[in-house]
Backbone as CSV, one residue per row, in Angstrom:
resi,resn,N_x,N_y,N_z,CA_x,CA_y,CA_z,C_x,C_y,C_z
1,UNK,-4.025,-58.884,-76.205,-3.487,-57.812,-75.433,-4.554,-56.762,-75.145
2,UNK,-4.963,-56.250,-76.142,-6.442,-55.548,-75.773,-7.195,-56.106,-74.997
3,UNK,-8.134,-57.252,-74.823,-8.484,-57.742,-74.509,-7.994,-57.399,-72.922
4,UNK,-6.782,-58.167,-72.715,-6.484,-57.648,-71.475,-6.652,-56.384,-70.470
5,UNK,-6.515,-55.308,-71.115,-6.234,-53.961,-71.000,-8.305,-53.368,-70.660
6,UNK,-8.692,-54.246,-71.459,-10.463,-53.797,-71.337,-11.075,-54.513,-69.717
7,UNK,-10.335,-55.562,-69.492,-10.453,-56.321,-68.418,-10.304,-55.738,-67.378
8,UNK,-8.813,-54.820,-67.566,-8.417,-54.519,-66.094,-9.027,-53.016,-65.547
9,UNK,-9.722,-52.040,-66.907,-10.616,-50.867,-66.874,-11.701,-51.599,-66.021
10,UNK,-12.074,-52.928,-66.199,-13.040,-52.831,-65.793,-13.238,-53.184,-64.126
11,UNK,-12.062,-53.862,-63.879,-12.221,-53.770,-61.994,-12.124,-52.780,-61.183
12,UNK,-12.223,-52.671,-60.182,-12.318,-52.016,-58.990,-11.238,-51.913,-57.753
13,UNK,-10.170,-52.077,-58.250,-9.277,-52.653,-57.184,-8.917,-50.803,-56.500
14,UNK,-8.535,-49.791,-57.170,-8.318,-48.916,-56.512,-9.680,-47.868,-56.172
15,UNK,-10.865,-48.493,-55.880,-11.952,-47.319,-55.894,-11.825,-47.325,-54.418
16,UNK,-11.368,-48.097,-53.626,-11.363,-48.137,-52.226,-10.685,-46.546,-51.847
17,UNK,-9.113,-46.491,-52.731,-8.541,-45.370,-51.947,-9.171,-44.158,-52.450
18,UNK,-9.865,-44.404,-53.428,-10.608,-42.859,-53.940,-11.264,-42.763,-53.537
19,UNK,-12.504,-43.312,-52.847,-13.698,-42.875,-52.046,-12.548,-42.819,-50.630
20,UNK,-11.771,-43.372,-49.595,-10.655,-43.324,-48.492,-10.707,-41.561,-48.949
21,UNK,-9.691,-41.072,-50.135,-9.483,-39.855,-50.187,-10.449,-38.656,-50.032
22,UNK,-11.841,-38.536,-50.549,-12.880,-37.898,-50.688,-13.505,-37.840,-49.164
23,UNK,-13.262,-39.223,-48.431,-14.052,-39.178,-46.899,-13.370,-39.216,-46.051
24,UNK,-12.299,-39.191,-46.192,-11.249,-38.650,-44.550,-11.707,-37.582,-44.409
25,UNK,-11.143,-36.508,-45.382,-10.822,-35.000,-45.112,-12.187,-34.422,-44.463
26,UNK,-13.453,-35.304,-44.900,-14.635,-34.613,-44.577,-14.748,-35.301,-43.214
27,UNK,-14.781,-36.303,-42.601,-14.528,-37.239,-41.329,-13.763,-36.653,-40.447
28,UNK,-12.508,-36.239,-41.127,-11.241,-35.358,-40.338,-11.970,-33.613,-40.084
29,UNK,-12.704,-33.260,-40.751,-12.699,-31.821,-40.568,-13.569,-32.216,-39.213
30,UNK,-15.016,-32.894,-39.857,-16.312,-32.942,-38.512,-15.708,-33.636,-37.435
31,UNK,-14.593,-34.464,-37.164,-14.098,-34.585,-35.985,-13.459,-33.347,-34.921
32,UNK,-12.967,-32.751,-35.680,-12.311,-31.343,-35.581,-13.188,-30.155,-34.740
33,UNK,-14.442,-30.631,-35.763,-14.897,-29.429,-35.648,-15.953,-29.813,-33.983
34,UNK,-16.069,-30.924,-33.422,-16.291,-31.449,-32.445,-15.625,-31.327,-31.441
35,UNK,-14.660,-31.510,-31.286,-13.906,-31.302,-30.308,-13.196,-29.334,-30.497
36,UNK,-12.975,-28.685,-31.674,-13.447,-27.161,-30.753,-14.681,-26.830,-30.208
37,UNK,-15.850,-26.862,-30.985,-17.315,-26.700,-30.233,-17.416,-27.249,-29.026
38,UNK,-16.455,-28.333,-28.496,-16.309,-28.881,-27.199,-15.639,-27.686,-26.104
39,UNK,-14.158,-27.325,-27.411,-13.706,-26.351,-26.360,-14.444,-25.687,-25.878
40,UNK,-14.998,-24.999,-26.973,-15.609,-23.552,-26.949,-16.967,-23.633,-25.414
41,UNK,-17.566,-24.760,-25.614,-18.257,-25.004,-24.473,-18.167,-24.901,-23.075
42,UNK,-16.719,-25.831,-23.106,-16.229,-26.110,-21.786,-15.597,-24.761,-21.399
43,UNK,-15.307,-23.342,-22.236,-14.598,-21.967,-21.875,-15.962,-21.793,-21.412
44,UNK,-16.806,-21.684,-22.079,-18.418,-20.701,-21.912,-18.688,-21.546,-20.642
45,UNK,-18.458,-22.323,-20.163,-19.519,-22.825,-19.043,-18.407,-22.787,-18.438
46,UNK,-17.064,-22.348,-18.271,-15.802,-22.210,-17.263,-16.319,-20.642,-16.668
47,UNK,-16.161,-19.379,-17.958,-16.171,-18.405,-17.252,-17.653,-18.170,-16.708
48,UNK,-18.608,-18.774,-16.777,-19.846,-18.444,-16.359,-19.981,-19.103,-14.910
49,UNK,-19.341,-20.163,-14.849,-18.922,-20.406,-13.006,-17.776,-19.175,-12.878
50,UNK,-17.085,-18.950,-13.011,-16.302,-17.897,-12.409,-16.956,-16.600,-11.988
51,UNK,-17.396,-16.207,-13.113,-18.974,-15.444,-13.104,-19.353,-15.315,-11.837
52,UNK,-19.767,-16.406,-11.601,-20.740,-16.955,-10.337,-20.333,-16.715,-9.026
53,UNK,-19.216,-17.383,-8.867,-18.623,-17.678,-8.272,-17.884,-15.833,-7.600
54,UNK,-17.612,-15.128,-8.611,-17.058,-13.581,-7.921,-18.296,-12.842,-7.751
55,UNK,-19.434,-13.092,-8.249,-20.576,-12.178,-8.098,-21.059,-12.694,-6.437
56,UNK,-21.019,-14.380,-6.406,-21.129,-15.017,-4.510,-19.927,-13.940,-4.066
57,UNK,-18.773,-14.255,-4.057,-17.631,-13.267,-3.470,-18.174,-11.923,-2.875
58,UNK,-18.567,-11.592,-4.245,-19.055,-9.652,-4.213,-20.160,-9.607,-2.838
59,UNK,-21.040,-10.373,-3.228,-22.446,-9.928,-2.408,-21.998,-10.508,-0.545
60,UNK,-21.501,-10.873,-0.435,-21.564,-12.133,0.861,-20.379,-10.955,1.666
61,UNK,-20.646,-10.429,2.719,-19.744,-9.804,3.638,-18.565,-10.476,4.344
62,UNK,-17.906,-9.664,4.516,-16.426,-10.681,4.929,-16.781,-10.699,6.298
63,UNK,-17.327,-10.162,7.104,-17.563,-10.236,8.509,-19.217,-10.443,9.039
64,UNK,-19.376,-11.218,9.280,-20.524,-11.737,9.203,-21.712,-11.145,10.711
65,UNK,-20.556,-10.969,11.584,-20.862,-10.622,13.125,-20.425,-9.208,13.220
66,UNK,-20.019,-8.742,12.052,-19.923,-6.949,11.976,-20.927,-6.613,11.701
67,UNK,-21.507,-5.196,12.378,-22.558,-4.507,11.810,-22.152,-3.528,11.183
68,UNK,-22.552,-3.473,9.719,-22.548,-2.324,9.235,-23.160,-1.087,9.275
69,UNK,-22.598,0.237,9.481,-23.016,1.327,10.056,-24.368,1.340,9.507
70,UNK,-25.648,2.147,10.389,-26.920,2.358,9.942,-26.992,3.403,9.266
71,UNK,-28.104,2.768,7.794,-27.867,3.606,7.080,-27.378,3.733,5.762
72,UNK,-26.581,3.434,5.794,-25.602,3.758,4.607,-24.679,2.182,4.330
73,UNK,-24.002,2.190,2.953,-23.416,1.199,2.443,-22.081,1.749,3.007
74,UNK,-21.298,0.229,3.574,-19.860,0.168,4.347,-19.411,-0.921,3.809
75,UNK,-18.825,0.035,2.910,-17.613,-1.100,1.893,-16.624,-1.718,2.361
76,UNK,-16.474,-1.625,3.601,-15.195,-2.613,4.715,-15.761,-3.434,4.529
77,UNK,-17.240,-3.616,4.313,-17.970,-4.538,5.015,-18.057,-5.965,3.948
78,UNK,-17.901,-5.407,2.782,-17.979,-6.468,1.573,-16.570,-6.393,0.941
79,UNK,-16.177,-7.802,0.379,-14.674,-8.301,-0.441,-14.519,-7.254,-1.175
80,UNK,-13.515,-6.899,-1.405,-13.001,-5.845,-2.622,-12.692,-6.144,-3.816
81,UNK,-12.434,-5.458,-4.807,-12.275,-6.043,-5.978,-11.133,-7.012,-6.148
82,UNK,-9.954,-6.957,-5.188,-9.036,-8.169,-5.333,-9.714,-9.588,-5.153
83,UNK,-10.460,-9.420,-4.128,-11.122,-11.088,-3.970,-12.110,-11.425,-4.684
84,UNK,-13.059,-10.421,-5.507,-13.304,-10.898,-6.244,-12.836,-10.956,-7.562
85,UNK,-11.466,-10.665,-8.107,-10.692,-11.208,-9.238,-9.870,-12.668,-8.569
86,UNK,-9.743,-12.798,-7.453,-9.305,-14.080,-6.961,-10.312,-15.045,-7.414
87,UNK,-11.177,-14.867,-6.677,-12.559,-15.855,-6.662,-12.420,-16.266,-8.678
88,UNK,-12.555,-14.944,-9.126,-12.524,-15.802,-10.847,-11.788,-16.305,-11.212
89,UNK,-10.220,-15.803,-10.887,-9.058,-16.543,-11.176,-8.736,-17.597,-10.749
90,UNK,-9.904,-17.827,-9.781,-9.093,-19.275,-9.037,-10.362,-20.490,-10.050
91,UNK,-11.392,-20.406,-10.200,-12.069,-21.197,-11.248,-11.639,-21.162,-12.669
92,UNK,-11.150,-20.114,-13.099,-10.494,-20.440,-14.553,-9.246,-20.952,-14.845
93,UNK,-8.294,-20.662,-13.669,-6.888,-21.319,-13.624,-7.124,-22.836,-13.160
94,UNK,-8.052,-23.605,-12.700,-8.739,-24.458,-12.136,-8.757,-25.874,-13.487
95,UNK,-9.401,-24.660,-14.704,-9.706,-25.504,-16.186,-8.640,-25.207,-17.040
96,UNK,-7.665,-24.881,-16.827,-6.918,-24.131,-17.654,-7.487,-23.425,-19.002
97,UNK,-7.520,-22.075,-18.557,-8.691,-20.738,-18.717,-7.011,-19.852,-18.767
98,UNK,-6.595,-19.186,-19.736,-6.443,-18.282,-19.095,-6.958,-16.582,-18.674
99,UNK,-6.855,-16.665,-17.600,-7.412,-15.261,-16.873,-6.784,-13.946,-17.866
100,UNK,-5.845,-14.147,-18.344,-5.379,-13.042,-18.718,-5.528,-12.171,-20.032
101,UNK,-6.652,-13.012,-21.021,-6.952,-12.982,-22.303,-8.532,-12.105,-21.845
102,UNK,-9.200,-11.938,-20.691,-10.661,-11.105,-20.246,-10.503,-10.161,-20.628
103,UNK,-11.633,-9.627,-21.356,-12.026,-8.250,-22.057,-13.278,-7.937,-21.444
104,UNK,-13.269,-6.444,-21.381,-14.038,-5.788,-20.668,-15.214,-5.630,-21.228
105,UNK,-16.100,-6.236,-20.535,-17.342,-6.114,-20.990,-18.222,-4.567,-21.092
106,UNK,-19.017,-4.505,-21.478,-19.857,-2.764,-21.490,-20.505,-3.067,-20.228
107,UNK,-20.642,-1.759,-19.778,-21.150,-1.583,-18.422,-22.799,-1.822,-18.576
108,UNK,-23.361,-2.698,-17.923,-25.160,-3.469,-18.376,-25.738,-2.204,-17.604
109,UNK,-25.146,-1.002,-17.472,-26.101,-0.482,-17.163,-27.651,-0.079,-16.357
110,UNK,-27.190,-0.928,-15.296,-28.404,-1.531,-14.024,-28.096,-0.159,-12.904
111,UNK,-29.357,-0.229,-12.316,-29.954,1.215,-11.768,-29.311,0.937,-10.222
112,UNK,-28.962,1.971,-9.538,-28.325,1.789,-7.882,-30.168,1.523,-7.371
113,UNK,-29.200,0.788,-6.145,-30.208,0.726,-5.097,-30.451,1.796,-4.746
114,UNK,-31.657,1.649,-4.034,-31.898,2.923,-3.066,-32.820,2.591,-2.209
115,UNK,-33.033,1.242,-1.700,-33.740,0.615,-0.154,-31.977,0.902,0.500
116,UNK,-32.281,1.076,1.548,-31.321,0.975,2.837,-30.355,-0.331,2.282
117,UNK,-29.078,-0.519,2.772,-28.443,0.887,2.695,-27.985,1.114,1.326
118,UNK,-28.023,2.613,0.980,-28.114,2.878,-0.455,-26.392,2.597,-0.963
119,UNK,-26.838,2.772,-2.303,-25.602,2.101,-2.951,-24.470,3.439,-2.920
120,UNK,-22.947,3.286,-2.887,-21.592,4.192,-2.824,-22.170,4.571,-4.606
121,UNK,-21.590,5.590,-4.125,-21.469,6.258,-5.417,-19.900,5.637,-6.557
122,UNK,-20.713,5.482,-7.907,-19.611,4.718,-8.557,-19.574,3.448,-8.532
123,UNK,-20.701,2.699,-8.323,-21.022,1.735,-7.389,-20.795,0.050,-8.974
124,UNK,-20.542,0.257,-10.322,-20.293,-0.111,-11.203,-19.087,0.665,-12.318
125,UNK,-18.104,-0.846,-11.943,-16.750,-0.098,-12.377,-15.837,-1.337,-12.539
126,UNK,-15.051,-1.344,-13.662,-14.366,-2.430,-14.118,-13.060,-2.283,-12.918
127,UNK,-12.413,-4.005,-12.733,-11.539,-3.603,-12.029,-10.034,-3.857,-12.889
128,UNK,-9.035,-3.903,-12.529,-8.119,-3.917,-12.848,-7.593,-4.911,-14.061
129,UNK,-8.300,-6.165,-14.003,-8.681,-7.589,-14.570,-9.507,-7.242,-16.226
130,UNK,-10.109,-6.161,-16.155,-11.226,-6.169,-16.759,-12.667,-6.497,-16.439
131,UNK,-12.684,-6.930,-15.678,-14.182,-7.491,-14.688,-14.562,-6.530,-14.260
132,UNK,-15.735,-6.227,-14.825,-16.782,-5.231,-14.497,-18.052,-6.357,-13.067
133,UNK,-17.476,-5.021,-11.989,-18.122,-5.308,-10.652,-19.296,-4.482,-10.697
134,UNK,-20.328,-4.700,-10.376,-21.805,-3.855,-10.012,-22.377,-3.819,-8.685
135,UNK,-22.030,-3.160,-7.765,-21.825,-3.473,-6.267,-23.459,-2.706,-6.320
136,UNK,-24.420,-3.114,-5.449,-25.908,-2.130,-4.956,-26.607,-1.747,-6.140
137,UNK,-27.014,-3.086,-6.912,-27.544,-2.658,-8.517,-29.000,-3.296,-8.036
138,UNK,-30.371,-3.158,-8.668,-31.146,-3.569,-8.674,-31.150,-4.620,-9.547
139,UNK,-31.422,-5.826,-9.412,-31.327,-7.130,-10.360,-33.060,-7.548,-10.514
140,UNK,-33.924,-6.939,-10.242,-35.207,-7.037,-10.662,-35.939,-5.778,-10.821
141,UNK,-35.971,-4.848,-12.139,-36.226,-3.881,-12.344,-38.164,-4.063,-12.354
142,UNK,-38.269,-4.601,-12.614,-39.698,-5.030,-12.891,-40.618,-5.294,-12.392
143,UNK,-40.243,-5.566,-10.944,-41.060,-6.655,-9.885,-41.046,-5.516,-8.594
144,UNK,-41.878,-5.442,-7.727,-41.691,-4.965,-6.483,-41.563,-5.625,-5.239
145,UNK,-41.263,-5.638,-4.299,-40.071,-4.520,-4.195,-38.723,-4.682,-5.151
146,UNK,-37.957,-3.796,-5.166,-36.671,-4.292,-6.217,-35.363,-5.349,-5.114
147,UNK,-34.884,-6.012,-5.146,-33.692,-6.900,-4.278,-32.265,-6.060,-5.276
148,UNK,-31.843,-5.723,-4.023,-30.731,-5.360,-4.326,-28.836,-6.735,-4.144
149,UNK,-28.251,-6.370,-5.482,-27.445,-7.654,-5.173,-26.265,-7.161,-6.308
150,UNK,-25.559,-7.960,-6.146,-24.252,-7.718,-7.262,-24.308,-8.294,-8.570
151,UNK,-23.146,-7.883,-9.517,-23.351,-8.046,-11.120,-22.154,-8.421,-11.049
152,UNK,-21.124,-9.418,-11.768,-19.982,-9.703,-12.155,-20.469,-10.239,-13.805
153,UNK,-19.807,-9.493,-14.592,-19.724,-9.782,-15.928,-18.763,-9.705,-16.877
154,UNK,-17.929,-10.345,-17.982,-16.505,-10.095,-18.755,-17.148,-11.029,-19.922
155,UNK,-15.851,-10.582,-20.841,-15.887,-11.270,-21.799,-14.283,-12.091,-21.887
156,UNK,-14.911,-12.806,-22.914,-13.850,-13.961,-23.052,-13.474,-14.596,-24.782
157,UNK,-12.620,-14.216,-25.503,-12.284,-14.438,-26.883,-11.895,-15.763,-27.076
158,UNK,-12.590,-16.344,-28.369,-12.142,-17.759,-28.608,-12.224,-17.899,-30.269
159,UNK,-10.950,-18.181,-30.549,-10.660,-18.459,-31.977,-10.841,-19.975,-32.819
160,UNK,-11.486,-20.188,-33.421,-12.082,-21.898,-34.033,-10.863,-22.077,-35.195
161,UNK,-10.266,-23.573,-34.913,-8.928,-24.152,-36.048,-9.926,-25.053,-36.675
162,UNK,-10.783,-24.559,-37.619,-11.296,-25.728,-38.374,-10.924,-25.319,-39.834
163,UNK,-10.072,-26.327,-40.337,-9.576,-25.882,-42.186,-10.629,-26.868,-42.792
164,UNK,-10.663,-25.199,-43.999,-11.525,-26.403,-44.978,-13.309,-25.779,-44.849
165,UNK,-13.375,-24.748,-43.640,-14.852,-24.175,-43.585,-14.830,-22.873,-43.365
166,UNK,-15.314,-22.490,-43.261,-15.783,-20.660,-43.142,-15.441,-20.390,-41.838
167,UNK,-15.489,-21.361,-40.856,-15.553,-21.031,-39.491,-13.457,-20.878,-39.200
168,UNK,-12.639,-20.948,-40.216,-11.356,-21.203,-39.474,-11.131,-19.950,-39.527
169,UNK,-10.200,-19.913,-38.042,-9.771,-18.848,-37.789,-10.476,-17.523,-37.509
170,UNK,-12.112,-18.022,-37.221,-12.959,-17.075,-36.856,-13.336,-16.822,-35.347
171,UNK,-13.015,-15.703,-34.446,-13.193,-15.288,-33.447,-14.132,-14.714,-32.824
172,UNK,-15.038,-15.779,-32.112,-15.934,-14.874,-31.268,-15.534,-14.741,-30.015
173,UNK,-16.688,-14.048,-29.322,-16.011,-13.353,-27.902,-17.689,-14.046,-26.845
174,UNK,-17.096,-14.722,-26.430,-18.125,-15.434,-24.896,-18.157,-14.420,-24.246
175,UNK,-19.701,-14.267,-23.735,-19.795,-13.355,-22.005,-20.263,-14.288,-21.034
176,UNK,-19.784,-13.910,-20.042,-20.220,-14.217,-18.463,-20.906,-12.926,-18.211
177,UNK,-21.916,-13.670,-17.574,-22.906,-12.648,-16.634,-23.425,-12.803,-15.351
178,UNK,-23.467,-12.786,-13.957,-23.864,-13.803,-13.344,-24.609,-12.453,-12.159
179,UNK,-25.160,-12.895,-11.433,-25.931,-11.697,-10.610,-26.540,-12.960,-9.177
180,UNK,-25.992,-12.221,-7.792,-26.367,-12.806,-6.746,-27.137,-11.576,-5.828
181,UNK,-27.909,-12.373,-5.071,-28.570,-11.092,-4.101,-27.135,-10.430,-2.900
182,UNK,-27.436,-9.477,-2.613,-26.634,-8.923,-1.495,-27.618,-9.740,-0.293
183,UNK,-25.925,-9.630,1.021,-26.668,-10.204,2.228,-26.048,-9.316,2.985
184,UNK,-26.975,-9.221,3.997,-26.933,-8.364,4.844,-25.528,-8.903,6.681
């Protein structure tokens, strides 16, 4: 009977599910944790076309065969802040993004134009969305001459479900930044 009992200590029949138990959970987390870093990607490279995409909006005149008065900046002359919260809303509702979670980014603080025609006063100002517009900003402080062009920038919050690591339930916040030349 002993004999027996020393025999059966000595096989292996259940080491399968104990190493099974020890390497799922770690298999299961890094799968996990792959496909949020996926999310998290596919948000960051969603709102950074949207980005893009309202800062083109901003700069590009709605009337192309209008002249704008000499002189001076004629804000008839360029989309307003509705079209360009369209323009973003229509690329993030696109990925299913929602638009309505954007936090207002800090104002980047970029200098008005002042080549012809000079920039409206107030000319950087969040709109209704949270999307901070930068209408007649210099986008090359450094270089001469300076090109004057638009700023569309926000932020965007994203919370990680990974149990089991430091990272669950930890929230960072994505920015979009995107900057096009103005056209005349």
């Amino acid at each position: 009977m002993i004999g027996r009992r020393l025999r059966a200590l000595g096989r292996s029949d259940g080491a399968e599910i104990a190493e099974a138990a020890l390497v799922l959970p770690l298999v299961f987390t890094f799968l996990l944790g792959i496909v949020w870093f996926g999310r998290a990607f596919n948000i960051y490279s969603t709102i950074t076309q949207a980005a893009q995409l309202g800062a083109r909006a901003a700069a590009r005149p709605t009337c192309a065969t209008c002249a704008a008065p000499t002189g001076s900046w004629s804000s008839s002359n360029f989309p307003g802040n509705a079209a360009v919260e369209s323009a973003v809303f229509s690329v993030m509702n696109a990925s299913s993004v929602d638009p309505g979670q954007i936090i207002a980014a800090p104002n980047p603080g970029l200098s008005q134009c002042t080549l012809p025609p000079p920039a409206p006063p107030g000319a950087c100002a969040p709109t209704g969305s949270n999307i901070m517009v930068c209408r007649a900003v210099v986008l090359n402080p450094t270089s001469s001459p300076p090109v004057c062009g638009t700023v569309v920038t926000f932020q965007y919050p994203f919370q990680f479900y990974l149990p089991f690591t430091s990272l669950n339930l930890q929230q960072i916040t994505l920015t979009a930044y995107a900057q096009s030349v103005m056209e005349n």
